[in-house]
N, CA, C and O of each residue as an XYZ file, in Angstrom:
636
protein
N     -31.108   -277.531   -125.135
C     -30.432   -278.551   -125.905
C     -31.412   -279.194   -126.874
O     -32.582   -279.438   -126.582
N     -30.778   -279.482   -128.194
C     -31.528   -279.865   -129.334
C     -31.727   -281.482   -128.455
O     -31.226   -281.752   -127.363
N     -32.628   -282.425   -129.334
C     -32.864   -283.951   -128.205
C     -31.633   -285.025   -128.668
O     -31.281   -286.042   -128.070
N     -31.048   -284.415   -130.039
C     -29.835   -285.239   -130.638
C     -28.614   -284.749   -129.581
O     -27.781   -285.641   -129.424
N     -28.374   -283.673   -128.924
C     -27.338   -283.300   -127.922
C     -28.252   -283.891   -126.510
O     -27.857   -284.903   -125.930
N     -28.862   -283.527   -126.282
C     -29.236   -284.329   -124.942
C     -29.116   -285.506   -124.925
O     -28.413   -285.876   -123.984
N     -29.724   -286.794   -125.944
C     -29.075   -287.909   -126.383
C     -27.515   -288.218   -125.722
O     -27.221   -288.891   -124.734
N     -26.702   -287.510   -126.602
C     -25.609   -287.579   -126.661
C     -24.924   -287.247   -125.765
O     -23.888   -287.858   -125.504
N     -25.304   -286.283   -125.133
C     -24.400   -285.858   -123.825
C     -24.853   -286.848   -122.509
O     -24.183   -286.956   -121.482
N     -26.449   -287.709   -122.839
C     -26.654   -288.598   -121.403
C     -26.725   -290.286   -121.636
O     -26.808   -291.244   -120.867
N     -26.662   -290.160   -122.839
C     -26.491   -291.615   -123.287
C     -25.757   -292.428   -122.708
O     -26.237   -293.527   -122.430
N     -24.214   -292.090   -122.315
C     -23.834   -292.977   -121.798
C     -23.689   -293.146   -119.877
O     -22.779   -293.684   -119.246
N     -25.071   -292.399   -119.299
C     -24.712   -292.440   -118.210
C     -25.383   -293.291   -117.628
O     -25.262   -293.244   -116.404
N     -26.439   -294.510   -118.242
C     -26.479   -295.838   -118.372
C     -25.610   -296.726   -119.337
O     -26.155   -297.092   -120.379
N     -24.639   -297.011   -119.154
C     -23.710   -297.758   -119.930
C     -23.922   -298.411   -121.468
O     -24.056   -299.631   -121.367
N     -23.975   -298.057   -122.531
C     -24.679   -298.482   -123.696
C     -25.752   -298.540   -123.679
O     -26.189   -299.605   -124.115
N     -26.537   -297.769   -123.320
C     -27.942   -297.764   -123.341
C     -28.609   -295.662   -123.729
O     -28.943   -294.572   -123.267
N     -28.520   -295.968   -124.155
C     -28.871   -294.734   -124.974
C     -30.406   -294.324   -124.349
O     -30.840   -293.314   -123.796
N     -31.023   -295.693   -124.744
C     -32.403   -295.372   -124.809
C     -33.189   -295.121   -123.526
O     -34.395   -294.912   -123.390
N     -32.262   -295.188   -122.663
C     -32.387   -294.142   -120.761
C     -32.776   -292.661   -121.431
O     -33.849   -292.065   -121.340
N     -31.679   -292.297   -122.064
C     -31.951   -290.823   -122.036
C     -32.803   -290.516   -123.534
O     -33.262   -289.386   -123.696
N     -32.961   -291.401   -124.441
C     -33.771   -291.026   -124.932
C     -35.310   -291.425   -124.656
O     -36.153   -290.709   -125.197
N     -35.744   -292.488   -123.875
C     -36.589   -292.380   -123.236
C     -37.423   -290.894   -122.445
O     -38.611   -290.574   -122.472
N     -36.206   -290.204   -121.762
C     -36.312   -289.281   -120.659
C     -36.519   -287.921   -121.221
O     -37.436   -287.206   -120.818
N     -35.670   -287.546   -122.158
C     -35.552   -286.583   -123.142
C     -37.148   -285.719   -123.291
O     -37.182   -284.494   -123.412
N     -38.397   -286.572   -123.258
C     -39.682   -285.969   -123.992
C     -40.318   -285.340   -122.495
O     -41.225   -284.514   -122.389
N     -39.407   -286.118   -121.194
C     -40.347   -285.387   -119.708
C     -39.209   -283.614   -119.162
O     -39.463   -282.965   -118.147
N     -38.002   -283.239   -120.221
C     -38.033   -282.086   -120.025
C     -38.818   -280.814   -119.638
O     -39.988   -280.951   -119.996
N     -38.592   -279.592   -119.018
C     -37.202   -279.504   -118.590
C     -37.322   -280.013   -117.120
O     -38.433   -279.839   -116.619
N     -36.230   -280.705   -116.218
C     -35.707   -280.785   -115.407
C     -35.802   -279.780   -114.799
O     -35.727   -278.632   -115.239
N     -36.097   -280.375   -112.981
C     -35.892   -279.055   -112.088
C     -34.700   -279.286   -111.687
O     -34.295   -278.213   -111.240
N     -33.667   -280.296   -111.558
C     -32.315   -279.942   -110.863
C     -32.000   -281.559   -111.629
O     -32.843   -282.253   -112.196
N     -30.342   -281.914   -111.411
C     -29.926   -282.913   -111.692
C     -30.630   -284.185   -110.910
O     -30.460   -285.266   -111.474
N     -31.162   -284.199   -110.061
C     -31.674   -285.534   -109.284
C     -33.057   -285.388   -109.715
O     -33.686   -286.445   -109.765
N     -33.555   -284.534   -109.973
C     -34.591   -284.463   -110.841
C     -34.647   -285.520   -112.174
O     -35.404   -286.472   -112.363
N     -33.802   -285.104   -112.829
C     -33.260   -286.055   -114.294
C     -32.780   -287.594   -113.638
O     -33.024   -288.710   -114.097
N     -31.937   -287.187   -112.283
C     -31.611   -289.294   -112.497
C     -32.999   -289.959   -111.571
O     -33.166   -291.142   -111.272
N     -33.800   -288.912   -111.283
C     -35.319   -289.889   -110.776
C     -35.757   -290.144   -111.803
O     -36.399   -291.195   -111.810
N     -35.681   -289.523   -112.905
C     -37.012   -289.856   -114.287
C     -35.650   -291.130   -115.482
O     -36.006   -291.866   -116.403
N     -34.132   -290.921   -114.936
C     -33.664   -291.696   -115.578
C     -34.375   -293.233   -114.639
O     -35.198   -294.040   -115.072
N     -33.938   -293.221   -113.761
C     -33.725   -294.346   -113.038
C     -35.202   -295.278   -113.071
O     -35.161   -296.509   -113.081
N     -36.457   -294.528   -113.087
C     -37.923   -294.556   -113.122
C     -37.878   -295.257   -114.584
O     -38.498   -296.312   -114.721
N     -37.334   -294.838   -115.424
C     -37.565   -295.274   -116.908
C     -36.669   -296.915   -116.659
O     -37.360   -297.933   -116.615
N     -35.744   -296.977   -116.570
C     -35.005   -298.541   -116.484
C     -36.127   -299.137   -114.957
O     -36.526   -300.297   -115.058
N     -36.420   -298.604   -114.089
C     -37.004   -298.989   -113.136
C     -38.706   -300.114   -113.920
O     -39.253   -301.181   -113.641
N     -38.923   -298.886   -115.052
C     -40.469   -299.347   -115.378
C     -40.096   -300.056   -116.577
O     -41.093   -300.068   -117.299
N     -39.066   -300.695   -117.172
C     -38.381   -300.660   -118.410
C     -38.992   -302.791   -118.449
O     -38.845   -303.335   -117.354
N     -39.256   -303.217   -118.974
C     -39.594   -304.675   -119.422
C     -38.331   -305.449   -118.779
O     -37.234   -304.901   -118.678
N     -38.592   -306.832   -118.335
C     -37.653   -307.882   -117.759
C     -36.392   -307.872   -118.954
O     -35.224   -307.708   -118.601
N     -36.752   -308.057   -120.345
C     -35.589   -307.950   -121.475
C     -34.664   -306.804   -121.461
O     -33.450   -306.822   -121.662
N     -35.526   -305.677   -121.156
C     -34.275   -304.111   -121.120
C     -33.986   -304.201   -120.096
O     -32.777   -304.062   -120.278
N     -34.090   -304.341   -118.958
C     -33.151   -304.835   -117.668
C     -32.206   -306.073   -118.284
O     -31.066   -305.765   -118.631
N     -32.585   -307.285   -118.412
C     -31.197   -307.707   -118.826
C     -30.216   -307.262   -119.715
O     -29.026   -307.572   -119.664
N     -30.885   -306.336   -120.740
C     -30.334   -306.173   -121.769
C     -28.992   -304.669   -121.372
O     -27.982   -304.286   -121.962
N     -29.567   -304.304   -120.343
C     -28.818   -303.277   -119.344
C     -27.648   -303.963   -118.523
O     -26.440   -303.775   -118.664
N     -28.179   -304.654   -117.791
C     -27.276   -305.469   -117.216
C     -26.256   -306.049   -118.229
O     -25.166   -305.502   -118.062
N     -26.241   -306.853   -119.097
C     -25.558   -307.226   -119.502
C     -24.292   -306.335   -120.871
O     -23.238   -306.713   -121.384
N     -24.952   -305.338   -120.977
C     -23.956   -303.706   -121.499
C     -22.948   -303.591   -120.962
O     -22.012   -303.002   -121.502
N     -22.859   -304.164   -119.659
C     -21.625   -304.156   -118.255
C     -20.611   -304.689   -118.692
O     -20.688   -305.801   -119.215
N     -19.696   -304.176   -118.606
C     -18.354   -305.285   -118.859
C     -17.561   -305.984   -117.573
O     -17.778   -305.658   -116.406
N     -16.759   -306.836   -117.917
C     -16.195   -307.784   -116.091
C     -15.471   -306.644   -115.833
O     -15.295   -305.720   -116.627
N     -15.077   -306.719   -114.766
C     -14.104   -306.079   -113.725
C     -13.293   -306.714   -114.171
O     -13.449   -307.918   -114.379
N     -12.343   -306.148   -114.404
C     -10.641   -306.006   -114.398
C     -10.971   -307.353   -115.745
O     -10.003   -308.102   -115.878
N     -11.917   -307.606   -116.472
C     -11.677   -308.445   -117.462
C     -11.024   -308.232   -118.901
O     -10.302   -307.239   -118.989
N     -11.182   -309.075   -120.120
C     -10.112   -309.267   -121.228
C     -10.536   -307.714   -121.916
O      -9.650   -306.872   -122.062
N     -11.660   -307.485   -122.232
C     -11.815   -305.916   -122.531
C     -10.753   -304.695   -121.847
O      -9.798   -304.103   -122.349
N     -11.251   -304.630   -120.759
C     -10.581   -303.797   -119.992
C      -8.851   -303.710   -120.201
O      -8.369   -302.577   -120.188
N      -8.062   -304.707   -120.363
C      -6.652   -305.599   -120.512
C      -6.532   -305.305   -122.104
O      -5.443   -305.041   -122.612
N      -7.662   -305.366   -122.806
C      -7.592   -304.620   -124.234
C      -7.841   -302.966   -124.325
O      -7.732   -302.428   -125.427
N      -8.142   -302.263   -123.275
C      -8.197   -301.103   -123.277
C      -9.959   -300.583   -124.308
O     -10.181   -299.485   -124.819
N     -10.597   -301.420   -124.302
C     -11.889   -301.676   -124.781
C     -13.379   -301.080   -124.001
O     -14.528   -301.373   -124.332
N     -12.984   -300.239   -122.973
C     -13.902   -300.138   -121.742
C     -14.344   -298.372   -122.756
O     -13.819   -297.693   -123.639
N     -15.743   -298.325   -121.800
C     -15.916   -296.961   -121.947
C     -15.081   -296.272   -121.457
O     -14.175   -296.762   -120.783
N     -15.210   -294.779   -121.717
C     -13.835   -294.003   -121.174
C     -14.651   -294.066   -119.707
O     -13.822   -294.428   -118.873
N     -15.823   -293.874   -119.137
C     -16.391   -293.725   -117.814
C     -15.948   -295.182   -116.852
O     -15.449   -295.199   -115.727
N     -16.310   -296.300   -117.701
C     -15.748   -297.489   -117.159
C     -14.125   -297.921   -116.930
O     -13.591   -298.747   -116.189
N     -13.620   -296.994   -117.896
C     -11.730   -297.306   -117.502
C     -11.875   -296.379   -116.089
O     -11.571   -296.832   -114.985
N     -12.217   -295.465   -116.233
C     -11.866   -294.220   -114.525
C     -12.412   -294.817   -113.726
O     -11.906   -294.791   -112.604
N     -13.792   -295.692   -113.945
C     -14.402   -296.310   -112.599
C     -13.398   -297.876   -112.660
O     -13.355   -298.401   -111.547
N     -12.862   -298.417   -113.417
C     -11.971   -299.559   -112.789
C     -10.784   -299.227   -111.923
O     -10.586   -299.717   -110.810
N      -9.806   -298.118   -112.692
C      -9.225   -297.207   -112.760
C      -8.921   -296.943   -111.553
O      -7.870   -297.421   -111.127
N      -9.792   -296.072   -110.628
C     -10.001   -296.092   -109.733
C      -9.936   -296.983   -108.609
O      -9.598   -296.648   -107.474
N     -10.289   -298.176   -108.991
C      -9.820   -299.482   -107.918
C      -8.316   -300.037   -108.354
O      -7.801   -300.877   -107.616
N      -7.832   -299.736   -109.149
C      -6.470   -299.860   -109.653
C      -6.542   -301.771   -109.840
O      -5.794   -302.679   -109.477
N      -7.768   -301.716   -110.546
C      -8.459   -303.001   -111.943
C      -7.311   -302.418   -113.157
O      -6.973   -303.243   -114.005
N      -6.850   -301.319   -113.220
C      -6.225   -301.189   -114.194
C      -4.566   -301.955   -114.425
O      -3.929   -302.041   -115.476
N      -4.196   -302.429   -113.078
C      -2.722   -302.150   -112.553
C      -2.912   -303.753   -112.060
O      -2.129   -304.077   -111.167
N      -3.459   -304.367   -112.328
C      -3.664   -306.133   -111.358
C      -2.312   -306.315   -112.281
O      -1.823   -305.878   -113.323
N      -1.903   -307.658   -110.750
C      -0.893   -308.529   -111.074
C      -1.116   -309.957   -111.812
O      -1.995   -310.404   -111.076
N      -1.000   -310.488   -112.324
C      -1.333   -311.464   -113.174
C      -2.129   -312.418   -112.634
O      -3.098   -312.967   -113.159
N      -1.562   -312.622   -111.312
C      -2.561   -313.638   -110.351
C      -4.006   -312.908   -109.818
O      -5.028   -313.490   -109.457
N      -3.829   -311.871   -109.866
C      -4.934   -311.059   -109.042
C      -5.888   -310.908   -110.193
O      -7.071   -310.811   -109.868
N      -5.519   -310.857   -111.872
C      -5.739   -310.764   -112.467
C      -7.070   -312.210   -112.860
O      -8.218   -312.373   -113.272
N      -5.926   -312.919   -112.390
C      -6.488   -314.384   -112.741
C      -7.490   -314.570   -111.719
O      -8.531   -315.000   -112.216
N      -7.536   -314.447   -110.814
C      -8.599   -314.186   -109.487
C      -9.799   -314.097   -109.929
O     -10.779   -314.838   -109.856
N      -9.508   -312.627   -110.619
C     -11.041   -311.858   -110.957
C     -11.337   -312.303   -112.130
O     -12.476   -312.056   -112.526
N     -10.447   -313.053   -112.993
C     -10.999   -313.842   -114.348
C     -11.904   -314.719   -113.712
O     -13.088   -314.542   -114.000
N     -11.648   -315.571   -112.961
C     -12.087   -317.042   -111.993
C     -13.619   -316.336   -111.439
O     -14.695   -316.922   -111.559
N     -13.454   -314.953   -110.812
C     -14.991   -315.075   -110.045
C     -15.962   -314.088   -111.024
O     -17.103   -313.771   -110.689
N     -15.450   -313.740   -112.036
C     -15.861   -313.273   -113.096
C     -17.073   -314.376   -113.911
O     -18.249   -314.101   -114.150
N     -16.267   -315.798   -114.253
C     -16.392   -316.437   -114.895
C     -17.645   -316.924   -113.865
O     -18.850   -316.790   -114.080
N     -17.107   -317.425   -112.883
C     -18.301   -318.012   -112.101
C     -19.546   -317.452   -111.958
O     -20.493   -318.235   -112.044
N     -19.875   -315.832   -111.683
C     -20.376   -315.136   -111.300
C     -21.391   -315.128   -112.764
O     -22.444   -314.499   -112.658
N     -21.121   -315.749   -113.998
C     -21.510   -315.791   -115.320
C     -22.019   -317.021   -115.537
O     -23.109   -317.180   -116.087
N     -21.323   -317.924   -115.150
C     -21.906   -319.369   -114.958
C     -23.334   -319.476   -114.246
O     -24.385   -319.924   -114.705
N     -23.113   -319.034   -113.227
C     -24.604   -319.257   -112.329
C     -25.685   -318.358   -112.714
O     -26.874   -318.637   -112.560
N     -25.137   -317.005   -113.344
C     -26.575   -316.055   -113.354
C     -26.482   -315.682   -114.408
O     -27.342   -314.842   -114.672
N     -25.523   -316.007   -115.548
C     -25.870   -315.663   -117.306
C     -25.787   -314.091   -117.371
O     -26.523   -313.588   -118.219
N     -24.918   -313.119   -116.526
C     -24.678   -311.924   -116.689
C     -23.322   -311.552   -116.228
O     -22.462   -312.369   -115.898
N     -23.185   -310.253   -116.228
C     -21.828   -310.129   -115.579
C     -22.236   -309.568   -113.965
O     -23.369   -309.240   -113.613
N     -21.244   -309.559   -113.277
C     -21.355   -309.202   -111.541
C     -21.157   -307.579   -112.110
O     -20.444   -307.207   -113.042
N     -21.816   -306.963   -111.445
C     -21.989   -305.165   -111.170
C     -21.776   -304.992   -109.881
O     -22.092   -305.658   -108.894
N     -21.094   -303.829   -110.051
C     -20.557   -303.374   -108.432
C     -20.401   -301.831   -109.091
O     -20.029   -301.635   -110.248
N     -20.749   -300.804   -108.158
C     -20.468   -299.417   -107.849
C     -18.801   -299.079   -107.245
O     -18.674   -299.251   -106.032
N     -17.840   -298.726   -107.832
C     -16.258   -299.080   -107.676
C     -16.578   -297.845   -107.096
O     -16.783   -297.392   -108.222
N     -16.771   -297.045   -106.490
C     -16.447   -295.970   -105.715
C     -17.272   -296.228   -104.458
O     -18.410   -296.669   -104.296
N     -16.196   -295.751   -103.514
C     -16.392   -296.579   -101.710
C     -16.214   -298.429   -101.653
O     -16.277   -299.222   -100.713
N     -16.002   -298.586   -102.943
C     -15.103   -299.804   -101.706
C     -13.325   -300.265   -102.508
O     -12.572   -299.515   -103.129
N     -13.169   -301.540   -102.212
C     -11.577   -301.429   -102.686
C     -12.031   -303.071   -103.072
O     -13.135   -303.612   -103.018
N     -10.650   -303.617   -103.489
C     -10.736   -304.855   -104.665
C     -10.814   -305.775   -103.652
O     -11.370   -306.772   -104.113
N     -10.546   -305.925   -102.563
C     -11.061   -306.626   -101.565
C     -12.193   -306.899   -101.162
O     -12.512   -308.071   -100.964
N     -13.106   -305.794   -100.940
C     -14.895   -305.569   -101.211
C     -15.153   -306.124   -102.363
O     -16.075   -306.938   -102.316
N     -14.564   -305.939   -103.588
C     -15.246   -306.507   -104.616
C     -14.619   -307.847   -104.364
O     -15.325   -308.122   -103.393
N     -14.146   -308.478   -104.440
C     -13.647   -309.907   -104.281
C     -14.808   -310.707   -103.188
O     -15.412   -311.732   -103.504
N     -14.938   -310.103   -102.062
C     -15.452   -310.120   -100.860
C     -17.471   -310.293   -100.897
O     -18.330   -310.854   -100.217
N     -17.403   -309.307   -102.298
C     -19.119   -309.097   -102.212
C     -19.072   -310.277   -103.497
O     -20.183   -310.790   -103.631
N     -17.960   -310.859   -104.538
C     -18.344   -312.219   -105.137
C     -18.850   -312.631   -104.591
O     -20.080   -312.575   -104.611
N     -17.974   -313.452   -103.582
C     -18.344   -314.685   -102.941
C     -19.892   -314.334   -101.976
O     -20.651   -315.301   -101.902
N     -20.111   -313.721   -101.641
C     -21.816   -313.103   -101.029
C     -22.602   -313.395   -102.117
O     -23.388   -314.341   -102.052
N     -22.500   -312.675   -103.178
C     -23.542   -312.393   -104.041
C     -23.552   -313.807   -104.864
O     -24.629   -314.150   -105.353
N     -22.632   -314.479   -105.008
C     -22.890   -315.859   -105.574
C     -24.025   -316.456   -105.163
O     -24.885   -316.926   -105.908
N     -24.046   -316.435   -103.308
C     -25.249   -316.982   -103.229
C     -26.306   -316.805   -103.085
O     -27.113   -317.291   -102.293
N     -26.434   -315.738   -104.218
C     -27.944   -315.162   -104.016
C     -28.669   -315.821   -104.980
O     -27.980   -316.431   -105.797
N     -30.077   -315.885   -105.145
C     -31.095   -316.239   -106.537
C     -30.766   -315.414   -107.235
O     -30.263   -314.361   -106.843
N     -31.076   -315.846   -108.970
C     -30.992   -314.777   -110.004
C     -32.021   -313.863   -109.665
O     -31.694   -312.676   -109.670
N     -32.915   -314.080   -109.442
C     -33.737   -312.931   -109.204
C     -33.573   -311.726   -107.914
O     -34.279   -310.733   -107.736
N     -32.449   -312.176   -107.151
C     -31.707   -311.577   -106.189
C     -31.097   -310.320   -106.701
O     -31.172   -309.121   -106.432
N     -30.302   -311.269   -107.761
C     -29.246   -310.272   -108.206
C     -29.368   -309.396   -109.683
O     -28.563   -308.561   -110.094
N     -30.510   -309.811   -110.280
C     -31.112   -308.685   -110.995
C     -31.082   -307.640   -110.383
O     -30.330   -306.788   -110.857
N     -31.772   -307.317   -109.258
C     -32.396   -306.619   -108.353
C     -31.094   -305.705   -107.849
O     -31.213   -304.487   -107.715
N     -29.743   -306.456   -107.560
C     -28.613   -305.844   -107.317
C     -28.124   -305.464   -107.977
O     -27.617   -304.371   -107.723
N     -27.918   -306.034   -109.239
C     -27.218   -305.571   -110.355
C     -28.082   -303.713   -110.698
O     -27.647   -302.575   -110.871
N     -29.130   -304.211   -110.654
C     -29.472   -302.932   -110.948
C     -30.012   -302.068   -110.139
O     -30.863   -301.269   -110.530
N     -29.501   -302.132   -108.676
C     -29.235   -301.261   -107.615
C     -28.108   -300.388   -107.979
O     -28.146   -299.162   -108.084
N     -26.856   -301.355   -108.202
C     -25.706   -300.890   -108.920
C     -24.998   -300.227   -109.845
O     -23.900   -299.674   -109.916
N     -26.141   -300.479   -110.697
C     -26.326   -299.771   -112.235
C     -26.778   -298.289   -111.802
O     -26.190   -297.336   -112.314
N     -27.520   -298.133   -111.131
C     -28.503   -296.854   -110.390
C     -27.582   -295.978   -109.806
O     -27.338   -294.813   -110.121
N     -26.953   -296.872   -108.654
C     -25.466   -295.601   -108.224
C     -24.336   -295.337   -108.912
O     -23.629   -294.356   -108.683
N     -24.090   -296.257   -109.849
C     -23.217   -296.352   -111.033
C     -23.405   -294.685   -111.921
O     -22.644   -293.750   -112.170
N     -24.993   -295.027   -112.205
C     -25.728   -293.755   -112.922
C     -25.114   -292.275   -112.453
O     -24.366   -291.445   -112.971
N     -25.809   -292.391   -111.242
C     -26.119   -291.003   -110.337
C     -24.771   -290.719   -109.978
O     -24.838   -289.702   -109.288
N     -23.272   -291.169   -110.104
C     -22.311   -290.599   -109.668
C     -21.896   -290.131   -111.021
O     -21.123   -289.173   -110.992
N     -22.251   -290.611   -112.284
C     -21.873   -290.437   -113.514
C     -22.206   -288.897   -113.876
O     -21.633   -287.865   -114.226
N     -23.678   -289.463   -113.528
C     -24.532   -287.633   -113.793
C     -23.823   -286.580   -113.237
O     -23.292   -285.704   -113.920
N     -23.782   -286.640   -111.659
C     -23.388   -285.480   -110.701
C     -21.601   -285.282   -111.588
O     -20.952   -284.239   -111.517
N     -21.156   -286.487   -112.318
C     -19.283   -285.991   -112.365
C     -20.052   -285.292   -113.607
O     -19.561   -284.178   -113.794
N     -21.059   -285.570   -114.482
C     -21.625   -284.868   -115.859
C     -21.905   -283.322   -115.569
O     -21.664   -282.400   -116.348
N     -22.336   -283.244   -114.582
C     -23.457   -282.266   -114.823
C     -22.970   -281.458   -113.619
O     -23.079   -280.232   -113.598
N     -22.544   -282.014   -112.825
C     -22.261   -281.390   -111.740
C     -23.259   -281.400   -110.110
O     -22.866   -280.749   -109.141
């Protein structure tokens, strides 16, 4: 692959962040796919306090006004999608506006969660937990999250 198709084909398997895979692009070739999400994950891992937030915050809310605008990546509609974030009832809706909002109030980002293995109950459930963590807690989670977020992206990519 030319590095403008590698780009392009891994760019978005950190969520608006391109510069994962173009970072990664120059430690080719790869011995297997977990090969590639160790040297992805290593690069945001070694990446400055600003490109971690600046990662983190690429995230869009759960089941928020984007999403309700049909505004999500196509990877992020299948991973809401999937928790049927797509299908909320107006109140349930309003729920996750409420711990959305809060979850933004206290730590100046959005809440990240890995939507595959749990259900909107878990996510509702790990709000109220993760609220009371330090920001520096939930950096740390957020981009635990971001990481398995990644690596299920790759393996549906790549196989």
């Amino acid at each position: 692959m030319r590095d403008e198709e590698f780009v392009s084909c891994l760019g978005g398997v950190y969520e608006h962040s391109h510069w994962v895979a173009e970072c990664v692009r120059m430690f080719r070739p790869f011995i297997n796919v977990a090969d590639l999400r160790l040297a992805m994950q290593r690069t945001v891992d070694g990446a400055g306090e600003t490109e971690k937030l600046v990662l983190i915050q690429a995230h869009p809310d759960l089941a928020g006004k984007l999403a309700r605008a049909g505004g999500l990546t196509a990877c992020s509609t299948r991973e809401q999608a999937g928790l049927g974030l797509d299908r909320l009832s107006d109140e349930a809706y309003e729920l996750f506006s409420a711990r959305n909002a809060a979850y933004r109030q206290r730590f100046g980002f959005p809440f990240i969660i890995c939507a595959l293995g749990t259900t909107q109950q878990g996510v509702l459930e790990a709000f109220e937990h993760r609220t009371e963590n330090s920001r520096e807690v939930e950096i740390v989670e957020n981009l635990r999250q971001i990481h398995e977020i990644a690596r299920l992206r790759l393996e549906d990519l790549l196989g």
